[in-house]
N, C-alpha and C positions, 0 to 999 in steps of 0.2 A: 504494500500500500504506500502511496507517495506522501510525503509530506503536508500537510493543511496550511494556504496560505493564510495568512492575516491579511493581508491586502483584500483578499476575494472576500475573504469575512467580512470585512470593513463594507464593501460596496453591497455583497448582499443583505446587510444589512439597512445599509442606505435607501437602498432601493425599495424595500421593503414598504416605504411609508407610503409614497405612490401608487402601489400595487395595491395596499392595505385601504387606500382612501379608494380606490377605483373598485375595487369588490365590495366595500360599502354602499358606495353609492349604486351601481348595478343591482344588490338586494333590495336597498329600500324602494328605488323607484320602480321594478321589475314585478317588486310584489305587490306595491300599490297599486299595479295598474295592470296585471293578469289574476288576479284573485279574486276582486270584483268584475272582471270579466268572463271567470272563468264558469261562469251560470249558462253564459249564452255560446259558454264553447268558445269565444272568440279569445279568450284569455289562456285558454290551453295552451295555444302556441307559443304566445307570451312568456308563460311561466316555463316551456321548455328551455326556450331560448335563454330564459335566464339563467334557469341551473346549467345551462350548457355554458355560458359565460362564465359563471364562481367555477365551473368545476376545472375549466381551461386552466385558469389565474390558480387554481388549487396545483391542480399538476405541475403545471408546469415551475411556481416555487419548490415543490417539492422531487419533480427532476433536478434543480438548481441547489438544492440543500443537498441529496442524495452524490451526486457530481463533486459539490466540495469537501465532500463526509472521507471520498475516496482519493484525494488531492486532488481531483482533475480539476481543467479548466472549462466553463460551459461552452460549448460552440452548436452547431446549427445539428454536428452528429449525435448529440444529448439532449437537444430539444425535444419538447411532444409531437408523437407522432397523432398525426390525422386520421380519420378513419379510412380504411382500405375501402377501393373503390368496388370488392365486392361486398361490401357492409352498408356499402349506399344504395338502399331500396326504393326512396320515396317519403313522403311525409310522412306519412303513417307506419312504418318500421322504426325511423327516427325519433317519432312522437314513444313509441312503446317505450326503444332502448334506454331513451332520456328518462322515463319516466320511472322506469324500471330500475333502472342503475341507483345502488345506492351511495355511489361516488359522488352524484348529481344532487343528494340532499348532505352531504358531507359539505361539498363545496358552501353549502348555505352556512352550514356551524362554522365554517372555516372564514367567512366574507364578514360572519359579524365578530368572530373572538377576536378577529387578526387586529380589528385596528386598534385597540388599547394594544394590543401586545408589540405592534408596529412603533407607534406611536414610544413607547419603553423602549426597544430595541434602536430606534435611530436617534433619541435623546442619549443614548449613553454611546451609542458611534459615536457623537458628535461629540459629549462633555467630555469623554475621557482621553482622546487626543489633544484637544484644547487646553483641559486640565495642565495634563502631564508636558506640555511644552511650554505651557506660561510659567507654570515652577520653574522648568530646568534653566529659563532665561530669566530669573530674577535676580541673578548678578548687570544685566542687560538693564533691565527697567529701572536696577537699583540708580545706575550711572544716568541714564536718562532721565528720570526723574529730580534728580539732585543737581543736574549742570542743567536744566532744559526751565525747569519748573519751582529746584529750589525747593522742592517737597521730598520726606523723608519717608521712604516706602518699609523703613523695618526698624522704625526710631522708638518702637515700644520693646520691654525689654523679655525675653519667654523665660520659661523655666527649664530651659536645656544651657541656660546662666549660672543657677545654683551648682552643676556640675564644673566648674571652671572656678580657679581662685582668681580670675580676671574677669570683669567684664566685659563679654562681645561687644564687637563695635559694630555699625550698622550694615558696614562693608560685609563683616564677616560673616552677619546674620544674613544676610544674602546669598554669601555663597554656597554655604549650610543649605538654603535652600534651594538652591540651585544644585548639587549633590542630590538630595532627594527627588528632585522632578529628571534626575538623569536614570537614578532608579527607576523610577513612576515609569519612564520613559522603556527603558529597557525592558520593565515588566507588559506593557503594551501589548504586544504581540499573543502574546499567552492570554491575554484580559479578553482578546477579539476573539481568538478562537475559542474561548470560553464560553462569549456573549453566542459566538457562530453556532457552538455544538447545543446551546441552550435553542436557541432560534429553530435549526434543523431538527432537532428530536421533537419540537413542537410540531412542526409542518408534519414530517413523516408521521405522525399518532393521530395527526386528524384526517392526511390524505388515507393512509392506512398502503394494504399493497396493491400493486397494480394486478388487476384481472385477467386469466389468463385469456389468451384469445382462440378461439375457436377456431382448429384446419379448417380454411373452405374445400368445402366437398365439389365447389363448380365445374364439371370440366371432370370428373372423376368416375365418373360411369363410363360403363362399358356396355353398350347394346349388343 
């Protein structure tokens, strides 16, 4: 098995929020307006349509978590595949499959839990590289803030003081802390893939596994 980027970790999680906002809104609107339809029949198709939308956006994050699980990179040879063109009957095979599928009400659990959980996952993509670099440059801020602005960015005194028979000076207190955001820093990588394997094993438990597909038999007689 290949190694797990943090980099990919980083974007699939990024990306997540967009995805998460777009499977929301597809449920909300989808269901408001095939359910009350769905009396006169004309909402049936509607509501296919939508679980066929959640259930895409399902799969296909959960090809893309699956892909990074195994180090790989996503490309167009790990994408979801489409249904095979002997699978395409007509409206009425499509309406059952859909309907019948219970990936396609999966996809529904999965369009409303995602966006709190989205919304968590790309707030800590974001804070924790943010974090972990404004630490490590606070020897940086310290010097620009004191030659620029004449304000003293670490002129309160902590209690990592008490362990010292001298008094830190502001400078020092800086660089102390710039030492820790280099750790912060270094530890990074492990935090994302962290965040990654957290994110992945959620998608994977709601996509669940993929269905096996059925040999077509077309073409397979013999008169």
């Amino acid at each position: 098995m290949k190694k797990q980027s943090a980099l990919q970790a980083w974007k699939m999680l990024i990306l997540s929020l967009p995805k998460g906002i777009a499977a929301f809104i597809i449920i909300v609107v989808g269901l408001s307006v095939s359910l009350p339809l769905s009396v006169f029949l004309v909402g049936v198709p509607l509501l296919a349509a939508t679980l066929t939308l959640c259930k895409t956006i399902m799969v296909g994050e959960s090809n893309l978590a699956a892909v990074w699980l195994q180090g790989q990179k996503h490309s167009a040879d790990t994408a979801p595949l489409t249904l095979a063109a002997g699978e395409q009957h007509g409206w009425s095979s499509w309406l059952k499959s859909v309907l019948k599928d219970g990936r396609s009400y999966r996809g529904i659990l999965f369009g409303i839990m995602q966006l709190p959980i989205c919304i968590a996952a790309f707030t800590f993509a974001i804070v924790l590289p943010v974090t972990a670099f404004a630490v490590m440059l606070s020897p940086v801020a310290y010097e620009v803030s004191m030659r620029m602005f004449e304000f003293n960015l670490f002129s309160s005194e902590w209690g990592l003081d008490q362990l010292f028979d001298w008094s830190l000076t502001s400078a020092q207190r800086s660089w102390i802390s710039g030492g820790v955001g280099v750790i912060f820093v270094l530890l990074l990588p492990l935090l994302l893939k962290g965040l990654g394997r957290w994110y992945a094993a959620w998608i994977l438990s709601v996509a669940g596994p993929e269905p096996a597909r059925r040999p077509s038999t077309e073409g397979s007689y013999i008169g």
